[in-house]
LOKOL-307213 format. One line per 2 residues: their letters; for each residue x, y, z of N, C-alpha, C. Coordinates in steps of 0.2 Angstrom, whole numbers, plus 2048, in hexadecimal, padded with zeros to 3 digits. Example, Ala and Ser with C-alpha at 12.3 -4.5 7.8 and 13.67 -1.06 7.14 Angstrom:
# LOKOL-307213
as = 842 7E4 827 83E 7EA 827 842 7F0 827 | 840 7F5 823 844 7FB 824 840 800 827 $
//
This chain:
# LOKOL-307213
xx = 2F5 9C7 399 2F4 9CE 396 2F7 9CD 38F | 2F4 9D0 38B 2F6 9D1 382 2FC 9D6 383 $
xx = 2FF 9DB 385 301 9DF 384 303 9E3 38B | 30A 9E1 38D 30C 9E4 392 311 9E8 394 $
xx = 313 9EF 394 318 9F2 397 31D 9EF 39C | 324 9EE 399 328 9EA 39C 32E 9F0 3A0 $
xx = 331 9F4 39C 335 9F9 39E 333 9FE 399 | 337 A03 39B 334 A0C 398 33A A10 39A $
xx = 33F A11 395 343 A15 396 340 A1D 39A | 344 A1E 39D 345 A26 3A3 347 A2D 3A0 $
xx = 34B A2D 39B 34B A32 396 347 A34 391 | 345 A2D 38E 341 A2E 387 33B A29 387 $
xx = 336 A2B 384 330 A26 385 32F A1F 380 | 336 A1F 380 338 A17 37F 334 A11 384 $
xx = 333 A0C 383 331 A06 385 332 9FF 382 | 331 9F9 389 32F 9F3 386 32A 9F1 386 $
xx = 326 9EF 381 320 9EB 380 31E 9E3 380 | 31D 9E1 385 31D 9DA 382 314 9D8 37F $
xx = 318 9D5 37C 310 9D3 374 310 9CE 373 | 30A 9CC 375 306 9C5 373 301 9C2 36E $
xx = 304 9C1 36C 300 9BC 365 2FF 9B6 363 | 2FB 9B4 361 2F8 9AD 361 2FE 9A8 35D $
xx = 305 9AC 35A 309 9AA 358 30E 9A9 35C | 30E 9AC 363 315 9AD 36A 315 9B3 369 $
xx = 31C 9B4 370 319 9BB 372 320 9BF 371 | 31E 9C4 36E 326 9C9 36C 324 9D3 370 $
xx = 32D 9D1 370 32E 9D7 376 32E 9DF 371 | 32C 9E5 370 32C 9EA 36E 333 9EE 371 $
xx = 336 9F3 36C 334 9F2 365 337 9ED 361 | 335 9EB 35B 337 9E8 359 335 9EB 351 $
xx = 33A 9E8 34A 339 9E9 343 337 9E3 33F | 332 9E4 339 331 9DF 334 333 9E1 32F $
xx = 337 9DD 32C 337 9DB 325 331 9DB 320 | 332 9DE 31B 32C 9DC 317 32D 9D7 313 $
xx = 324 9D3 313 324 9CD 312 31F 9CE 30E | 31E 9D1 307 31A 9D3 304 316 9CD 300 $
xx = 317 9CB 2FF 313 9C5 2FB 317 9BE 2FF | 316 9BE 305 31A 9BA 30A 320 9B7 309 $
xx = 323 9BA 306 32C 9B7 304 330 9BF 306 | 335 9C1 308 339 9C4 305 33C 9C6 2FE $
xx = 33E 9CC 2FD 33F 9CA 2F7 34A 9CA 2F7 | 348 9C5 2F4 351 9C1 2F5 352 9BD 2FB $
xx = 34C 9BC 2FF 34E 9B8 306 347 9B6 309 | 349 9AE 30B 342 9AC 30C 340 9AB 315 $
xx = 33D 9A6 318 33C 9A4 31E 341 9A2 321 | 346 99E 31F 34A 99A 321 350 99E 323 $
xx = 351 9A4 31B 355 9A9 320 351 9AC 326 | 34D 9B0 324 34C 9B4 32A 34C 9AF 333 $
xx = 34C 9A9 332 34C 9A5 338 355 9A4 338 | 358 9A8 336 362 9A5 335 360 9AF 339 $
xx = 360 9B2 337 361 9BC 338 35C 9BD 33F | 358 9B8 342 356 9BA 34A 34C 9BE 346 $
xx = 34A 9BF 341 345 9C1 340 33E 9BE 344 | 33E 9C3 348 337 9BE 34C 330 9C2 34B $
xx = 32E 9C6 343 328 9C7 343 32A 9CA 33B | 323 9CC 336 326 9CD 331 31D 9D1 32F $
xx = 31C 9D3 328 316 9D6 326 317 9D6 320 | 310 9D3 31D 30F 9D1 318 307 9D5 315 $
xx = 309 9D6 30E 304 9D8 30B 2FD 9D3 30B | 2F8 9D3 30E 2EF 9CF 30D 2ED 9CE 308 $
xx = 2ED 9D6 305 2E8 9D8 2FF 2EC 9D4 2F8 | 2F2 9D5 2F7 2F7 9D2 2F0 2F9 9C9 2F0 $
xx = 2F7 9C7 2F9 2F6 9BF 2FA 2F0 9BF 2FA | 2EA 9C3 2F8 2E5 9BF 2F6 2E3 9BE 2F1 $
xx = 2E8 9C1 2EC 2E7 9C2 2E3 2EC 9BC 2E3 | 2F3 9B9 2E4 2F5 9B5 2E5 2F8 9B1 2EB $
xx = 2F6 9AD 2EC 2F5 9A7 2E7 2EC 9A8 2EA | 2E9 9AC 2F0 2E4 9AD 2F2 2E2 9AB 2F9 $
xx = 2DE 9B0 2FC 2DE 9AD 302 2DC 9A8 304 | 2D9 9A5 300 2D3 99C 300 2DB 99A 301 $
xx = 2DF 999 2FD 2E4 993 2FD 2E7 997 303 | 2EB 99B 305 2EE 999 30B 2EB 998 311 $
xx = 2E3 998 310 2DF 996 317 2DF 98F 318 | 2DF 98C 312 2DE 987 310 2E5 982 312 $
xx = 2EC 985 311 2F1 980 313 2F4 984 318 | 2EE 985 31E 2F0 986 325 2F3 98D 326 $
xx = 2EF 991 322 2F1 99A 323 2FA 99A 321 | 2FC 9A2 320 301 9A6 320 304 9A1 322 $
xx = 307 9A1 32A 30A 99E 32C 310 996 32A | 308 992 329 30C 98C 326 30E 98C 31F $
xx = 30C 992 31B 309 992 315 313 993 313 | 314 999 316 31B 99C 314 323 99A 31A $
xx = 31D 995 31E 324 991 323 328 999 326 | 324 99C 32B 326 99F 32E 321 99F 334 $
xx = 325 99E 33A 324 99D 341 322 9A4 347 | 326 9A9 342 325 9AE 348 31E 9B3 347 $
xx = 31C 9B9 349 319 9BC 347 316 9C0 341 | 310 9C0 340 310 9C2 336 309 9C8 33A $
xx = 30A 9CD 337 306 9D3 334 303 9D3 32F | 2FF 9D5 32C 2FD 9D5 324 2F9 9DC 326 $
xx = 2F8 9E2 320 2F6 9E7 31D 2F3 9E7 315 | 2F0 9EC 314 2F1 9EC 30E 2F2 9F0 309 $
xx = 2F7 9F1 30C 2FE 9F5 309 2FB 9FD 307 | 2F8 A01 30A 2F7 A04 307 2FD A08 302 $
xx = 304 A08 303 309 A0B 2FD 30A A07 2F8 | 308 9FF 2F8 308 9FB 2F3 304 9FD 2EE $
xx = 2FE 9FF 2F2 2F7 9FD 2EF 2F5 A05 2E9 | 2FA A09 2E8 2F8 A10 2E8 2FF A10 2E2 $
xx = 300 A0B 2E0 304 A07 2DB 301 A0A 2D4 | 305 A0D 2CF 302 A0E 2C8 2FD A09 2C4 $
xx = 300 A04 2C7 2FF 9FE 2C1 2F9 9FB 2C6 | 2F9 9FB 2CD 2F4 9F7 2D0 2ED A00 2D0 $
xx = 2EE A04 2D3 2E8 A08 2D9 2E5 A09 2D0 | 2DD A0A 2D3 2D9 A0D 2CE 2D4 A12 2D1 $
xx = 2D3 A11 2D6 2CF A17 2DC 2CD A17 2E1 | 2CC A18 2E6 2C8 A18 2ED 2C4 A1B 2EE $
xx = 2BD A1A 2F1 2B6 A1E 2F4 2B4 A1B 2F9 | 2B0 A1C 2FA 2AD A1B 304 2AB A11 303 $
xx = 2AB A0F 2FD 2AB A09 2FD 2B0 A04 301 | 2B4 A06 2FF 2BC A05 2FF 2C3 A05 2F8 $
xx = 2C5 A02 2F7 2CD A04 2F2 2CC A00 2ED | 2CB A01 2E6 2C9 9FD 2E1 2D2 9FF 2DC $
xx = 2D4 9F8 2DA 2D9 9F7 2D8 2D8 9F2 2D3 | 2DF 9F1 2CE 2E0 9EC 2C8 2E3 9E5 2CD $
xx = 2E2 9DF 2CB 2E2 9DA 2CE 2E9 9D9 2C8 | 2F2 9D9 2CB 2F8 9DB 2C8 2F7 9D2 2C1 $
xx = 2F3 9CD 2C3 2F5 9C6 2C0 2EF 9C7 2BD | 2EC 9C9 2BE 2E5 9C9 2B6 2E2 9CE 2B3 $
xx = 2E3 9D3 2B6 2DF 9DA 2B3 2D9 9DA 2B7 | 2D5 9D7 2BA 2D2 9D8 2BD 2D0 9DD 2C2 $
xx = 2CA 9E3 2C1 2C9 9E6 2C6 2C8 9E3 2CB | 2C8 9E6 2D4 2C4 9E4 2DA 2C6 9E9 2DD $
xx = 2C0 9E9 2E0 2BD 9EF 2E8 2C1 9EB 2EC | 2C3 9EE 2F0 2C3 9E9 2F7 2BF 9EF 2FF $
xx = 2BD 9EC 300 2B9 9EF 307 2BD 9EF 30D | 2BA 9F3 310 2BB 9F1 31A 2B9 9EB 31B $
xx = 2B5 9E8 319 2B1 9E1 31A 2B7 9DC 317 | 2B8 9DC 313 2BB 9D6 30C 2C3 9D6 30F $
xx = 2C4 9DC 310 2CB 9DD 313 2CD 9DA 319 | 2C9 9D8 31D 2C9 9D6 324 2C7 9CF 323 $
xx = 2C3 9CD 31D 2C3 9C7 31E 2C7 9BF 31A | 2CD 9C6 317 2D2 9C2 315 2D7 9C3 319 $
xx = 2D7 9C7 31C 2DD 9C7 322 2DE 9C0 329 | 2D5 9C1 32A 2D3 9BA 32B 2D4 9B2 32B $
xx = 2D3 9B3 322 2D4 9AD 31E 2DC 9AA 31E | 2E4 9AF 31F 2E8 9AF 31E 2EA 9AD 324 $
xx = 2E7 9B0 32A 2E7 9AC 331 2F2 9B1 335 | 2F1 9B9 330 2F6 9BC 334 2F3 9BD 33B $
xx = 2F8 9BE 33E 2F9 9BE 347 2F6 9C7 348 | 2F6 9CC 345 2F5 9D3 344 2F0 9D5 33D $
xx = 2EC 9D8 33E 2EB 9D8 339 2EA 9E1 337 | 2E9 9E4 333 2E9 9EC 332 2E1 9EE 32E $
xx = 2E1 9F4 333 2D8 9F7 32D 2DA 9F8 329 | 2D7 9F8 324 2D7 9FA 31F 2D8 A02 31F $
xx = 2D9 A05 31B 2DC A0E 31C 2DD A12 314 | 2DA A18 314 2DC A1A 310 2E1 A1E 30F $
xx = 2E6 A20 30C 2ED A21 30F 2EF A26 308 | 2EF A2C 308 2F0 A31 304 2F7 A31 304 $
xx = 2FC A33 2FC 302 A34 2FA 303 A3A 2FD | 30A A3B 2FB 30D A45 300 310 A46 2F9 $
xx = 30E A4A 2F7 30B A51 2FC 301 A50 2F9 | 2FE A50 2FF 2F6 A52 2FC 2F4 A58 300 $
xx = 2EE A58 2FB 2EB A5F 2FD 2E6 A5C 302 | 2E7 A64 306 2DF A62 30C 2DA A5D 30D $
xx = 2D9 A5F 307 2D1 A5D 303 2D1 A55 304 | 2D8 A52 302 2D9 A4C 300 2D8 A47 308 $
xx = 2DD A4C 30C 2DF A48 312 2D9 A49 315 | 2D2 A4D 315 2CF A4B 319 2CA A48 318 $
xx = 2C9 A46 311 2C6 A41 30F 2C8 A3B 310 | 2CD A39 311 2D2 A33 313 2D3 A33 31A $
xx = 2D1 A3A 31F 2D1 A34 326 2CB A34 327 | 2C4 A37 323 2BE A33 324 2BD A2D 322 $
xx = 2C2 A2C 31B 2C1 A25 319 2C3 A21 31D | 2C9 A21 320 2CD A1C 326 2CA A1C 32D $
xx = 2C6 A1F 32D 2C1 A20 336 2BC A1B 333 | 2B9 A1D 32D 2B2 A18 32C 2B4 A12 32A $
xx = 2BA A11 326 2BC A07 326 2BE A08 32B | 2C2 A0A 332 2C4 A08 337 2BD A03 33C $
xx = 2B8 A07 33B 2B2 A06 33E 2B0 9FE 33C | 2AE A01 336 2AE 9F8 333 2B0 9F4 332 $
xx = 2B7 9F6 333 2BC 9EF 330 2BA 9ED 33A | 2B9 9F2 33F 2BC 9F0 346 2B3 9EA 345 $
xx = 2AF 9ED 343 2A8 9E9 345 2A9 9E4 341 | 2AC 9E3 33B 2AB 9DC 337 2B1 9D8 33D $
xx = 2B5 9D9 33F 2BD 9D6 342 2B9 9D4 346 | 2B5 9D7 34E 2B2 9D5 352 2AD 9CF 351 $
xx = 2AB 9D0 34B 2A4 9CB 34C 2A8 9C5 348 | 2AD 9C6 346 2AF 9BE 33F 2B7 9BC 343 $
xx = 2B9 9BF 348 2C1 9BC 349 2C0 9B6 34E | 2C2 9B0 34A 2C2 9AB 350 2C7 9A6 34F $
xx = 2CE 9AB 34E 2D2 9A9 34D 2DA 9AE 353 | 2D6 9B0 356 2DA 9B5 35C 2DF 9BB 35B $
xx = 2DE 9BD 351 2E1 9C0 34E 2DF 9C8 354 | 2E5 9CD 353 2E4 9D4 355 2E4 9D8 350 $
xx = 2E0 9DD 351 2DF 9E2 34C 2E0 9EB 34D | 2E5 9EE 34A 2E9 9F3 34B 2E4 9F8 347 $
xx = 2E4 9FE 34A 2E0 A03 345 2E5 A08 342 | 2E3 A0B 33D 2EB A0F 339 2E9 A16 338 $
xx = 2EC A1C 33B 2EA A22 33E 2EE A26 337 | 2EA A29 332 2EC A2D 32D 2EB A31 32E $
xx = 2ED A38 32B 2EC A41 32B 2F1 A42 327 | 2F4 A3F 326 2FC A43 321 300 A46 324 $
xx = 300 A4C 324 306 A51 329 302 A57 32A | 2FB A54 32B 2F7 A5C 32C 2F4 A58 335 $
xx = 2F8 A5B 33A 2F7 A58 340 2F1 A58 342 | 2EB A5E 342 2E6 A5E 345 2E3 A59 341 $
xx = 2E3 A57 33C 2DF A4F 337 2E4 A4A 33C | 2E9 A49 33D 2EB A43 340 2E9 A43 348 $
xx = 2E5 A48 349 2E5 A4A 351 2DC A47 352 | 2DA A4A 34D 2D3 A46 34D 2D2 A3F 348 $
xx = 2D7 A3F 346 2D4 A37 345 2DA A32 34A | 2DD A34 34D 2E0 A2F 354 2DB A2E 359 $
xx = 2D9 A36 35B 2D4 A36 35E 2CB A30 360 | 2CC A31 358 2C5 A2D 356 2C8 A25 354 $
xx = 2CC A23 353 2CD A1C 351 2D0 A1A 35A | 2D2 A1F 35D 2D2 A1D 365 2CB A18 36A $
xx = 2C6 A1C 367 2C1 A1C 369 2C0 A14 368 | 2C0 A0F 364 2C1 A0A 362 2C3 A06 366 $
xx = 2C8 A06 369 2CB A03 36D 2D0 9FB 36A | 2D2 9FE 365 2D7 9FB 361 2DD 9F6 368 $
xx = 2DE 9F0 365 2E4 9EE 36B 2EA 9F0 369 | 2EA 9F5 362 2EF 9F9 361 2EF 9FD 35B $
xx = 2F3 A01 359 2F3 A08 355 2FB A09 352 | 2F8 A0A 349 2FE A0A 343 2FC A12 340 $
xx = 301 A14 342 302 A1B 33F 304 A1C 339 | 301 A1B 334 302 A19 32B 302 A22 327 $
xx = 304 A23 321 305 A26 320 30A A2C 31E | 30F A2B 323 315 A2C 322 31B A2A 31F $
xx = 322 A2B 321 328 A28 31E 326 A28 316 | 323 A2D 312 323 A2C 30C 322 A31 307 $
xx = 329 A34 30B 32C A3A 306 32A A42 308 | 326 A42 30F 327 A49 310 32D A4B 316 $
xx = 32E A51 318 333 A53 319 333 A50 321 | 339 A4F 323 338 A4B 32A 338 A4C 330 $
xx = 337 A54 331 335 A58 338 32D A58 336 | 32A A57 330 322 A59 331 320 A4F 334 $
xx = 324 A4B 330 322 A43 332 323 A44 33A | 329 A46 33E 328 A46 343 324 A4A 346 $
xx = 322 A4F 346 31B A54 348 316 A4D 348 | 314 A4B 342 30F A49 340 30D A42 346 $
xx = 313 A3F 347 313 A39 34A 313 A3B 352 | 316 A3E 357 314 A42 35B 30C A44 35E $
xx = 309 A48 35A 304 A49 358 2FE A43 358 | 301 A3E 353 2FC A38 356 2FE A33 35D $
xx = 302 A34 35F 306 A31 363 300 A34 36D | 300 A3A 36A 2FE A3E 373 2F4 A39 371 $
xx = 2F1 A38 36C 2EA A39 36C 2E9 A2F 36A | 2EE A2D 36C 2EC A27 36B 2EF A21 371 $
xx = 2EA A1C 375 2EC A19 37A 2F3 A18 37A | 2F7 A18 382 2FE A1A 382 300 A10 384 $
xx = 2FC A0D 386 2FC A08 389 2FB A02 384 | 2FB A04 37D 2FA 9FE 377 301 9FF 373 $
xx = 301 9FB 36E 308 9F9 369 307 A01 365 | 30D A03 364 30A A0A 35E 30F A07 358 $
xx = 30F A09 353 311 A04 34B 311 A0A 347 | 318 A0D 345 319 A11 33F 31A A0E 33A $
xx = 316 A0F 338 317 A0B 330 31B A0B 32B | 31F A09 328 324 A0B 323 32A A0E 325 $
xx = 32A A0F 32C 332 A14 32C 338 A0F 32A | 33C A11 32B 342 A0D 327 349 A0E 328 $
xx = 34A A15 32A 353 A16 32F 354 A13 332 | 35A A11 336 35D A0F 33D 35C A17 340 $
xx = 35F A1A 33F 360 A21 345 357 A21 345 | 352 A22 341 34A A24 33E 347 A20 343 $
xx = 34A A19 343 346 A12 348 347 A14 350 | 34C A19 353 34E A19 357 34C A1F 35B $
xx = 34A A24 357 347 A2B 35A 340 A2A 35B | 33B A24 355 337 A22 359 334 A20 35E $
xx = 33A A19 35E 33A A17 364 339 A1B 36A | 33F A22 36B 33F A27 36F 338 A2A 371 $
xx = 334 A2A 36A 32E A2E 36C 328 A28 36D | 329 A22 36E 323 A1D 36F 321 A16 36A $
xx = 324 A17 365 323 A13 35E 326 A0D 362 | 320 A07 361 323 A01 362 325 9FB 35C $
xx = 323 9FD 356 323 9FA 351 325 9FE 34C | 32A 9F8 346 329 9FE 341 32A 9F7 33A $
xx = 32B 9F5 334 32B 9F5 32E 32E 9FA 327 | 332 9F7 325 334 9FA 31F 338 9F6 319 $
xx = 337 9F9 312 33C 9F5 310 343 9F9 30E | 345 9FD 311 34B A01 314 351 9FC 311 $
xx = 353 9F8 318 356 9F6 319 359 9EE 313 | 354 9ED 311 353 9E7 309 356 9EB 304 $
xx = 355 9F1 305 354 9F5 2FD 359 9F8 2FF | 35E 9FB 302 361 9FC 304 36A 9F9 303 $
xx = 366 9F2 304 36B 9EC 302 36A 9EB 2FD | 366 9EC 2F9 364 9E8 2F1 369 9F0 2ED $
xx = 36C 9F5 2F0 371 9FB 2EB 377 9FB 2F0 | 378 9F4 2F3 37F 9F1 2F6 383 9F6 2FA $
xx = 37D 9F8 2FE 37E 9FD 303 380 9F6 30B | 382 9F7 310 37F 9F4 317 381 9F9 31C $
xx = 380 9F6 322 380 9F9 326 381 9F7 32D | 388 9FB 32F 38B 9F7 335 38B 9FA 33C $
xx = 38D 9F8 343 38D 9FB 34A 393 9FF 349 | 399 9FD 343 39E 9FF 346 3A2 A02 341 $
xx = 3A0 A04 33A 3A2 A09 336 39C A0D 332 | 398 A0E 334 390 A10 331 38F A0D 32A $
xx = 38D A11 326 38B A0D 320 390 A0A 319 | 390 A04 318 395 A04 313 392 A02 30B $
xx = 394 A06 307 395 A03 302 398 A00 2FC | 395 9F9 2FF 39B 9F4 2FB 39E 9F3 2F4 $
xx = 399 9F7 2F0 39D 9F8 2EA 3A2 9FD 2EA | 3A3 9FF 2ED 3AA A02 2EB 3B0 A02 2ED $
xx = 3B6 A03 2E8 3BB 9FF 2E7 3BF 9FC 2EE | 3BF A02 2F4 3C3 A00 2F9 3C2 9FA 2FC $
xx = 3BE 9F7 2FB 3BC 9F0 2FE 3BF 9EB 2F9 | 3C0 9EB 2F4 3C3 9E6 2F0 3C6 9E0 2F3 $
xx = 3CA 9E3 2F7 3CF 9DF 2F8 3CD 9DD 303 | 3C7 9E1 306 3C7 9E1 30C 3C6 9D9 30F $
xx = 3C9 9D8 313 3C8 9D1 314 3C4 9D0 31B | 3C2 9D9 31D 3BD 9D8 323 3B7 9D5 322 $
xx = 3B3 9D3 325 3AA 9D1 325 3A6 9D9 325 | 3A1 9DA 323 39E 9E0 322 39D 9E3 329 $
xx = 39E 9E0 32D 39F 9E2 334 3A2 9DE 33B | 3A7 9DE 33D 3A9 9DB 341 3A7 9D8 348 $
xx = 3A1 9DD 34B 39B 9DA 34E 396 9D9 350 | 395 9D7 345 38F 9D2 344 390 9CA 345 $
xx = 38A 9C6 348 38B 9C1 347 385 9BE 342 | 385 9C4 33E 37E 9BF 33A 383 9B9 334 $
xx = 380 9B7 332 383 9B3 32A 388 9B2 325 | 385 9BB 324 38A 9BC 31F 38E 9BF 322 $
xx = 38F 9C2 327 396 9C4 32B 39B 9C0 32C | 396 9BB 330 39C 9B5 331 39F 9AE 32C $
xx = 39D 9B3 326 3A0 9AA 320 3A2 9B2 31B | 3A3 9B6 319 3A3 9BA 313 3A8 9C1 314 $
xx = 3AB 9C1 312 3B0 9CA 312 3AD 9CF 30C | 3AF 9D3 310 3AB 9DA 30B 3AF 9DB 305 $
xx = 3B5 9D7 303 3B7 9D6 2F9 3B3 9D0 2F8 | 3B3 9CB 2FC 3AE 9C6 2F9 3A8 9CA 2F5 $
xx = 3A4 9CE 2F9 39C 9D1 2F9 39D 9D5 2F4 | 3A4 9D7 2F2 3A5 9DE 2EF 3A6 9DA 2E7 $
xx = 3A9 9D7 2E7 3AA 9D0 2E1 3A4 9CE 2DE | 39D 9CD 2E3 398 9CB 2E2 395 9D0 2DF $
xx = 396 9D6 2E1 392 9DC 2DE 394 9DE 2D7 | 39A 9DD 2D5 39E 9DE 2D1 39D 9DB 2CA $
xx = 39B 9D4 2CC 39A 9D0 2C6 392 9CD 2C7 | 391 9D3 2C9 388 9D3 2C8 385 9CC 2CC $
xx = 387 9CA 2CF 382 9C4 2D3 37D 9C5 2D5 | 378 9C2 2D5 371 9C4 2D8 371 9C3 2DE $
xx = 375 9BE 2E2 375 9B8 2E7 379 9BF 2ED | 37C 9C3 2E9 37F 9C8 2EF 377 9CC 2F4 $
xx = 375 9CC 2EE 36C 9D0 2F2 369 9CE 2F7 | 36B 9C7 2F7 367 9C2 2FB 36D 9C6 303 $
xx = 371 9C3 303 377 9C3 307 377 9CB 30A | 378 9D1 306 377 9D7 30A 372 9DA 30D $
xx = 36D 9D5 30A 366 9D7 30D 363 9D4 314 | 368 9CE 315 368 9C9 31C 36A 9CB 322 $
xx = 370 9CF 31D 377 9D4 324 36F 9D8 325 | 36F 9DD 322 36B 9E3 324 366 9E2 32A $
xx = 360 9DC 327 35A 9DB 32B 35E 9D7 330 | 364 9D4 330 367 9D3 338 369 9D9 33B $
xx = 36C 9DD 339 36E 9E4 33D 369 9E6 33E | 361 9E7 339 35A 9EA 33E 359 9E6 344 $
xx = 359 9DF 343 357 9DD 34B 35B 9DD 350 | 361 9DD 34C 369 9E0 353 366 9E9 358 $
xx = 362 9EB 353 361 9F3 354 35D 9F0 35A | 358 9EE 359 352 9EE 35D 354 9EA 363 $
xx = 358 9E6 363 35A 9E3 368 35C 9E6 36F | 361 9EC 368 365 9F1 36D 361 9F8 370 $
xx = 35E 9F8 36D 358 9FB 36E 354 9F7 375 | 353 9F2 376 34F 9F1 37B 354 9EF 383 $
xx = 35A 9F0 37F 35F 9ED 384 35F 9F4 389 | 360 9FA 383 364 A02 386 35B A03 38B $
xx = 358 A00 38A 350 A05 38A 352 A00 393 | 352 9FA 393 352 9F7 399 358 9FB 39F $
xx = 35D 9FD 39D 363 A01 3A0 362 A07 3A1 | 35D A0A 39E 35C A12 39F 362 A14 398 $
xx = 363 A13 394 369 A14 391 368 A15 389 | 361 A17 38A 35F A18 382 360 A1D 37E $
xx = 361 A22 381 363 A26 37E 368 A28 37C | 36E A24 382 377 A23 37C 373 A20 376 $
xx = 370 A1B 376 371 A15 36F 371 A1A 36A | 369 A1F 36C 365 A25 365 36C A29 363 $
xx = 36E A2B 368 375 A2F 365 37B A2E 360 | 37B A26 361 381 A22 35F 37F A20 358 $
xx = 377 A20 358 374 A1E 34F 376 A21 34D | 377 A29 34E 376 A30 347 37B A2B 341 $
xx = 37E A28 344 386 A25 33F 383 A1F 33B | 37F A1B 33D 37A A16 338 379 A19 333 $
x = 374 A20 332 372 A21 32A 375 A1E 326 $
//
């Protein structure tokens, strides 16, 4: 079985998923890193294999402008391409892509953009889209979507969940008839924050019969009782027994209310960016930051039970020293602690969900922000 209900908290519609891909099989929930043009940015493969990372999501559409999808099919897909072993996603970023410098418009065609290394215009279709996703040989692949900014009007978003139904359609009939590579293909449920759009396009991209469903759209600047209304709302009209995948959220306390209401998956770059203005974030004094003076002289690790890397070789005057005197190299390092704390979260999160106990952990977050 692809996909199997392992435990399901009693209080909250938390669960474990176990998920299987053609890459090995990982247990729900779980968080990825973005791996936007398959690197991190300040950390490579080799860290995320030292911080416990066992999945990650990468931009399709901006590796296929570089270095292109022909070469990394060519030197054995993603995987061998960026020396990483665990699970890879790829989308095509719809907040990337909606970029100044990159978006130039979208119609029923699909999304025409500036190609960022030559000026070059391109379309990319439901078709084309799908078939570099292919080419790169990710383990998950995403429809293609149109994904309206917040705040839009009406008018906009239901243009855009008829565009997302009709590439859903296509991108599922090109994916069905070309995948012979055991990739899965996720469908992505838009409306904005206007429920009955989310309620009919959950409903209609259900029909499909996706081996699982990303709730795109969100976490991207609207107020955050309409996100959770919104997510809810796709949550009741869309299969209860597939992976469900927020896209972009990005809190600790955020990651864990989901979980509460069913979110098995999530992505952000939160937690990177978050370290790169020398913020982290620990179990045991909420968030700290290091640039300032009280740490000068601290000669604790950022947290004392972390066991990631930079907990166990560095003190928070070292880090703070580093910040101080402008190091680049400190970026690398606060962004390693963090994405170790995300997988530390999810752990505990599948630890409390097994005990009945999830709903201490949800309480205990509020202090993470």
């Amino acid at each position: 079985m692809q996909f199997e209900i392992i435990a399901q908290d009693k209080k909250t519609k938390a669960r474990i998923f176990k998920f299987k891909t053609k890459s090995g099989t990982i247990k729900t929930p779980f968080f990825m890193p973005v791996a936007t043009k398959a690197t991190g940015k300040f950390y490579d493969s080799n860290d995320m294999k030292k911080i416990k990372v066992k999945a990650i999501i990468a931009n399709a559409l901006l590796l296929s402008l570089e270095p292109s999808a022909a070469v990394i099919k060519s030197l054995g897909g993603i995987h061998r391409f960026m020396n990483f072993k665990g699970i890879i996603f790829t989308d095509s970023g719809g907040f990337q892509m909606y970029s100044e410098h990159l978006f130039l418009g979208v119609n029923e065609n699909g999304i025409r953009f500036r190609n960022p290394f030559t000026g070059q215009r391109i379309l990319c279709t439901p078709e084309k889209d799908m078939q570099i996703q292919l080419d790169i040989g990710s383990d998950v692949a995403m429809c293609l979507d149109d994904m309206p900014l917040y705040p839009a009007k009406k008018e906009r978003l239901i243009q855009s969940v008829k565009r997302t139904i009709a590439w859903a359609i296509r991108c599922k009939r090109y994916h069905d008839k070309h995948n012979n590579i055991n990739q899965l293909l996720f469908g992505i449920v838009q409306g904005g924050t206007d429920n009955s759009l989310r309620k009919i396009c959950a409903k209609k991209l259900s029909t499909l019969k996706f081996p699982g469903y990303a709730i795109g759209g969100l976490a991207i600047g609207e107020p955050e009782n309409l996100m959770w209304q919104a997510t809810k709302v796709t949550l009741k009209h869309i299969p209860e027994k597939t992976p469900k995948y927020l896209m972009g959220l990005g809190k600790p306390y955020q990651l864990l209310k989901a979980i509460s209401l069913g979110i098995d998956i999530f992505d952000s770059r939160y937690p990177t960016k978050t370290a790169r203005h020398n913020q982290v974030f620990t179990f045991s004094d909420s968030t700290l930051k290091l640039q300032r003076k009280i740490y000068k002289d601290d000669k604790n690790p950022i947290d004392k039970t972390c066991n990631c890397p930079v907990c166990q070789n560095y003190s928070r005057a070292y880090l703070h020293h580093l910040i101080k005197i402008k190091e680049p190299n400190v970026k690398r390092l606060l962004s390693l602690h963090n994405l170790y704390f995300y997988q530390c979260l999810m752990e505990k999160a599948q630890e409390s969900i097994e005990e009945n106990k999830f709903h201490k952990l949800l309480e205990e977050s509020k202090q993470w922000n």
